[in-house]
VEXLOTI-661412 format. One record per atom (N, C-alpha, C): residue number from 1; chain; atom name; x, y, z. Coordinates in Angstrom, 3 decimals. Layout:
<pts>
- num:chaine:atome:X:Y:Z
- NUM:A:CA:X:Y:Z
...
</pts>
This chain:
<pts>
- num:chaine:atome:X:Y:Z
- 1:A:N:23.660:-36.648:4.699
- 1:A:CA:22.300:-36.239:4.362
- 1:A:C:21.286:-36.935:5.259
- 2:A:N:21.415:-37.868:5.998
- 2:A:CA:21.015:-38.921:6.822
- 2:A:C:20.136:-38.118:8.352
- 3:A:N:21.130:-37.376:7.978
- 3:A:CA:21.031:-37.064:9.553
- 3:A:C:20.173:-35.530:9.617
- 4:A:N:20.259:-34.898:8.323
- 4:A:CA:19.199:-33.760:7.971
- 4:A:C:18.391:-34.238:7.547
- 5:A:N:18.010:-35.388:7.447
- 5:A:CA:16.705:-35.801:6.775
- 5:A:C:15.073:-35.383:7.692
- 6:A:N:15.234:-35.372:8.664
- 6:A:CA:14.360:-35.068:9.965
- 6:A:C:14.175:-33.684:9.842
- 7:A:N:15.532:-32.779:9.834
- 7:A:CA:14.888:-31.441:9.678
- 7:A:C:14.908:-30.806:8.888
- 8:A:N:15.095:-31.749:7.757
- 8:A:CA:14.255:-30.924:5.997
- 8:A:C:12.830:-31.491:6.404
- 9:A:N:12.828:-32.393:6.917
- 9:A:CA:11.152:-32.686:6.760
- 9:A:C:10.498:-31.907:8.324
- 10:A:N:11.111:-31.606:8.935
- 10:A:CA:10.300:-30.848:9.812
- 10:A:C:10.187:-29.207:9.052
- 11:A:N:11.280:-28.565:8.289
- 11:A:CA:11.207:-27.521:7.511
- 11:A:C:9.785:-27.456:6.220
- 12:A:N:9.624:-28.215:5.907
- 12:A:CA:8.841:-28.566:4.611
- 12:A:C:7.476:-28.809:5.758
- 13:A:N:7.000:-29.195:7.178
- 13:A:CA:6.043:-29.079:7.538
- 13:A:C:5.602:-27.556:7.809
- 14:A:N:7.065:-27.434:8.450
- 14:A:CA:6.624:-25.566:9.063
- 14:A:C:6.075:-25.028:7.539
- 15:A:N:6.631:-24.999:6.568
- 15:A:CA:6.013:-24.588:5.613
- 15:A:C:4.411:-24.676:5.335
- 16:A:N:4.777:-26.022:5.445
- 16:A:CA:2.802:-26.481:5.204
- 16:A:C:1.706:-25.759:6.284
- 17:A:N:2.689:-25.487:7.508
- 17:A:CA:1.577:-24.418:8.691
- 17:A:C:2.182:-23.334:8.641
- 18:A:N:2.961:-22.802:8.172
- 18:A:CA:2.586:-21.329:8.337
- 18:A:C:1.582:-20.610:7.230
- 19:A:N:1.700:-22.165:5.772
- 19:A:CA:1.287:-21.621:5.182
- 19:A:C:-0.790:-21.657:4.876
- 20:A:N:-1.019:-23.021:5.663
- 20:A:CA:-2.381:-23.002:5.748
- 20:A:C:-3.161:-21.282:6.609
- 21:A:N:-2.902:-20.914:7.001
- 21:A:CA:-3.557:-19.728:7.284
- 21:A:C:-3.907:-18.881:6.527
- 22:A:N:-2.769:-18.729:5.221
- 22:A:CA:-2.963:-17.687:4.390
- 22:A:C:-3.630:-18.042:3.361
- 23:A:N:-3.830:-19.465:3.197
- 23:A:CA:-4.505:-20.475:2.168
- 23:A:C:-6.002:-19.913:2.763
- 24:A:N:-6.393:-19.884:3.889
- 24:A:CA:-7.848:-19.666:4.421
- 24:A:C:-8.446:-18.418:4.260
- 25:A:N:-7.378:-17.659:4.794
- 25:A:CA:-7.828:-16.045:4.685
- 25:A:C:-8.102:-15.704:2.846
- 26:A:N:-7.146:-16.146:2.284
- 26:A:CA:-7.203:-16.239:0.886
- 26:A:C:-7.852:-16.466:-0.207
- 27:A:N:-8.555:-17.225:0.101
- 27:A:CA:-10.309:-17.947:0.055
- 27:A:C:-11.150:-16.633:-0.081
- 28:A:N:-11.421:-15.640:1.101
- 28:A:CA:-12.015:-14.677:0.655
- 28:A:C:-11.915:-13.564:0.344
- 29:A:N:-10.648:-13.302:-0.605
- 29:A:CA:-10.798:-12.562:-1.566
- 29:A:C:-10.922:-12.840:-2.886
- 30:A:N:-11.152:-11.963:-3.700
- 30:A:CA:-11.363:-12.132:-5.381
- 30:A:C:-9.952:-12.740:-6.554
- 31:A:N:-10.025:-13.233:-6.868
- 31:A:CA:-8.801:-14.245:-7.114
- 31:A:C:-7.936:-13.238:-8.112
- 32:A:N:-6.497:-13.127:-8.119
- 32:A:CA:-5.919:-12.178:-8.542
- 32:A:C:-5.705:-10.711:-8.166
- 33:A:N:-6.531:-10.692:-6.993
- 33:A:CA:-6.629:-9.237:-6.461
- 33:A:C:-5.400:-8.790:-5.738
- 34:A:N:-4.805:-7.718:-5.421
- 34:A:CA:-3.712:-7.572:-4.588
- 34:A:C:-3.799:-8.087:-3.416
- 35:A:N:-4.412:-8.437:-2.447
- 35:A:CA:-4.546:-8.897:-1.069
- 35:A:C:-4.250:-10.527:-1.593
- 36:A:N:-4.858:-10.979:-2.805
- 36:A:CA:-4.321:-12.583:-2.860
- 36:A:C:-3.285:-12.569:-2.823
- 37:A:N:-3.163:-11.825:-3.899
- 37:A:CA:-1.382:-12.211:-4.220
- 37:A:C:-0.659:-12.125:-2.837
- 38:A:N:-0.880:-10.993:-2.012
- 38:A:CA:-0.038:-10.779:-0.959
- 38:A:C:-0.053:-12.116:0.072
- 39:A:N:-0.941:-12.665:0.065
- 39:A:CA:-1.319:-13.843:0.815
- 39:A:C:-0.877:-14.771:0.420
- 40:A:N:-0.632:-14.804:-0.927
- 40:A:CA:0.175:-16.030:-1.159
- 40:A:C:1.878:-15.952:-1.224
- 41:A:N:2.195:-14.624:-1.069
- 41:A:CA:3.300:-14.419:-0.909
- 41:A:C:3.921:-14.035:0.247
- 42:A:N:3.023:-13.900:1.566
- 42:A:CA:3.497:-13.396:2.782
- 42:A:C:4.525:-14.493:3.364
- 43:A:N:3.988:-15.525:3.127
- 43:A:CA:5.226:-16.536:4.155
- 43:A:C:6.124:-17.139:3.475
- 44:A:N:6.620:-16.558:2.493
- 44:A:CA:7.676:-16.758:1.857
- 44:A:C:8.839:-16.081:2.891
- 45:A:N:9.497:-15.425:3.075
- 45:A:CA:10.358:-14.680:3.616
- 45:A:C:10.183:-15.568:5.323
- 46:A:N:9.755:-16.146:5.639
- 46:A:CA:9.555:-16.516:6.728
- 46:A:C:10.169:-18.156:6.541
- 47:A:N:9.786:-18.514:5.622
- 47:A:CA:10.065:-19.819:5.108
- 47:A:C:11.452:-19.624:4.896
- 48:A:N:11.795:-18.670:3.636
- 48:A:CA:13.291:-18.743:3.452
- 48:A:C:14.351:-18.370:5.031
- 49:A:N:13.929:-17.262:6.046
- 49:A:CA:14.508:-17.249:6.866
- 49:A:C:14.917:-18.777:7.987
- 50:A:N:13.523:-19.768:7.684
- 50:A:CA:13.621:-20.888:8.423
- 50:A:C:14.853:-21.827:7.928
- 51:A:N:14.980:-21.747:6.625
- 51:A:CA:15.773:-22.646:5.168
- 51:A:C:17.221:-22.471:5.708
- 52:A:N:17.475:-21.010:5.771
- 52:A:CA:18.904:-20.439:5.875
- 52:A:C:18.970:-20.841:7.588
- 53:A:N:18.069:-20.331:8.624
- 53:A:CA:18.625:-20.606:9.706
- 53:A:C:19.144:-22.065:9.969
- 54:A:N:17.909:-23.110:9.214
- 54:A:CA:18.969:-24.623:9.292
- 54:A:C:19.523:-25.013:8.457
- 55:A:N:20.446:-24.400:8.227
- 55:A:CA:21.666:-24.520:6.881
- 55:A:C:21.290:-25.425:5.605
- 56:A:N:20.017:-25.184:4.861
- 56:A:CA:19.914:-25.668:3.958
- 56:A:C:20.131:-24.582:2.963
- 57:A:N:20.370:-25.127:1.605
- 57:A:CA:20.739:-24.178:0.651
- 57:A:C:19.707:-24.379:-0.185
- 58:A:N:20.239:-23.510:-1.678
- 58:A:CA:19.531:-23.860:-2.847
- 58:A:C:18.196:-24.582:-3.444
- 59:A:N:19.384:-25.747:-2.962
- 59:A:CA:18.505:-27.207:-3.338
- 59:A:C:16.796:-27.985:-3.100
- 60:A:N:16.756:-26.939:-1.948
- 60:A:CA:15.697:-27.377:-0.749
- 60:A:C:14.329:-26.579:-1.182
- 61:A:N:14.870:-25.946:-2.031
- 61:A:CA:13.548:-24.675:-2.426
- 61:A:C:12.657:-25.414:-3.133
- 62:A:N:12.629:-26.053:-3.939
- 62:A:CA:11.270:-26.836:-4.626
- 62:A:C:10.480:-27.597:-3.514
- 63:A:N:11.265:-28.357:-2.448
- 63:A:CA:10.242:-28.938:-1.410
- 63:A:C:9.864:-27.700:-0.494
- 64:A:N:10.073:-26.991:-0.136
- 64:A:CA:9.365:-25.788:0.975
- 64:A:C:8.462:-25.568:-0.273
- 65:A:N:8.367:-24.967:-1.480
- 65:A:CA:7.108:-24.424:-2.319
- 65:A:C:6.669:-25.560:-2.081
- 66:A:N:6.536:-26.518:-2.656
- 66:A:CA:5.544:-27.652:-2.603
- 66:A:C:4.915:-27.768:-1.206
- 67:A:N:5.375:-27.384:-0.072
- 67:A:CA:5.069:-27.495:1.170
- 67:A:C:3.879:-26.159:1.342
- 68:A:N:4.348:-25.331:1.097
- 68:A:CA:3.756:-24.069:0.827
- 68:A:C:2.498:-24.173:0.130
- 69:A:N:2.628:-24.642:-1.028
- 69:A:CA:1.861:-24.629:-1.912
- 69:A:C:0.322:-25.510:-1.355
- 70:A:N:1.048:-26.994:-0.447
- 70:A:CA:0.001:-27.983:0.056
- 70:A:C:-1.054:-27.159:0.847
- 71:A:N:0.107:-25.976:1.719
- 71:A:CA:-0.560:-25.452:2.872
- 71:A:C:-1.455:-24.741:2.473
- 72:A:N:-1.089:-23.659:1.368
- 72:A:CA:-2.157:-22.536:1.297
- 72:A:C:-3.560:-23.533:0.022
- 73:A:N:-3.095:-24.624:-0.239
- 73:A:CA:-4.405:-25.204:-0.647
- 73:A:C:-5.218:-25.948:0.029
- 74:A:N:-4.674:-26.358:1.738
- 74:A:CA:-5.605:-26.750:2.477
- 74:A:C:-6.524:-25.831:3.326
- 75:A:N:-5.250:-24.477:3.268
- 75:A:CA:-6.678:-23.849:4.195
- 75:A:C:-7.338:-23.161:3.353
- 76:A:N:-7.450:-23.133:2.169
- 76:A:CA:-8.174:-23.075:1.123
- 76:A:C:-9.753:-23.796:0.922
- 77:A:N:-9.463:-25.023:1.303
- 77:A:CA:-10.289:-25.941:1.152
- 77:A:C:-10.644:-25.715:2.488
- 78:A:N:-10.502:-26.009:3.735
- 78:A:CA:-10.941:-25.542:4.924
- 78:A:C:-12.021:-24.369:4.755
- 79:A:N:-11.326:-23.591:4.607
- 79:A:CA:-12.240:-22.492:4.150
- 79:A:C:-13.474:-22.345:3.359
- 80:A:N:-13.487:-22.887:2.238
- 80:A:CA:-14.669:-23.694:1.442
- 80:A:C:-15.606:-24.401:2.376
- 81:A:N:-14.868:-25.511:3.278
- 81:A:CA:-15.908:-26.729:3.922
- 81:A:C:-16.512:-26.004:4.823
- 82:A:N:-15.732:-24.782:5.685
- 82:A:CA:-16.509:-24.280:6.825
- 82:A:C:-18.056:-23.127:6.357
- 83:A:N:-17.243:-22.606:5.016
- 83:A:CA:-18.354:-21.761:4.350
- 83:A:C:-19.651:-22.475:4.267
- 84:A:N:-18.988:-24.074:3.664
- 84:A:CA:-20.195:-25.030:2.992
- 84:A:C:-21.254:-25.349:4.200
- 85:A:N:-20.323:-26.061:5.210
- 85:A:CA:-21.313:-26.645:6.491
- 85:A:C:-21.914:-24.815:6.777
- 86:A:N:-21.780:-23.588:7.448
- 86:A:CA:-22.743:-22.247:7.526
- 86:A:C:-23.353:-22.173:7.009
- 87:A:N:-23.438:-23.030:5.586
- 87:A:CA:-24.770:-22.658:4.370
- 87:A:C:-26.071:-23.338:5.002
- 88:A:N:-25.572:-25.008:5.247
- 88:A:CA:-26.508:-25.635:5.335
- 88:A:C:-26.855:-26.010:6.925
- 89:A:N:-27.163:-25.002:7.765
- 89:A:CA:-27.172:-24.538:9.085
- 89:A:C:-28.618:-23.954:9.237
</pts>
């Protein structure tokens, strides 16, 4: 496990960037709307394809969501701060 330790944690970053983008775009729509949802569900399948290509199994799925989850709540917040600083412009 020693020696995957590097690329579960490089897996669990890709997560965190593929998933800040959709965290941003996500931001402006109406919360619950079909385009959210889709946004929060687009890089799933991208994630799991990353999981399986470096032979992780099962196990690994609670840290990629959590990774996921960090991502689409930072560009979330990104999104907020850039709205905030345009206000007061």
């Amino acid at each position: 496990m020693q020696a995957s330790l590097p690329l579960l944690s490089g897996l669990v970053l890709l997560a965190f960037i593929i998933s800040v983008p959709c965290g941003y775009i996500r931001n402006n729509y109406r919360r619950f709307s079909f385009m959210w949802f889709f946004l929060i569900h687009l890089p799933i399948p991208f994630i799991v394809l990353l999981r399986i290509s470096a032979g992780f199994g099962w196990q690994v799925i609670p840290l990629t969501i959590t990774g996921s989850i960090a991502g689409q709540i930072a560009g979330s917040r990104f999104s907020r701060r850039r709205k905030q600083h345009a206000k007061t412009r």
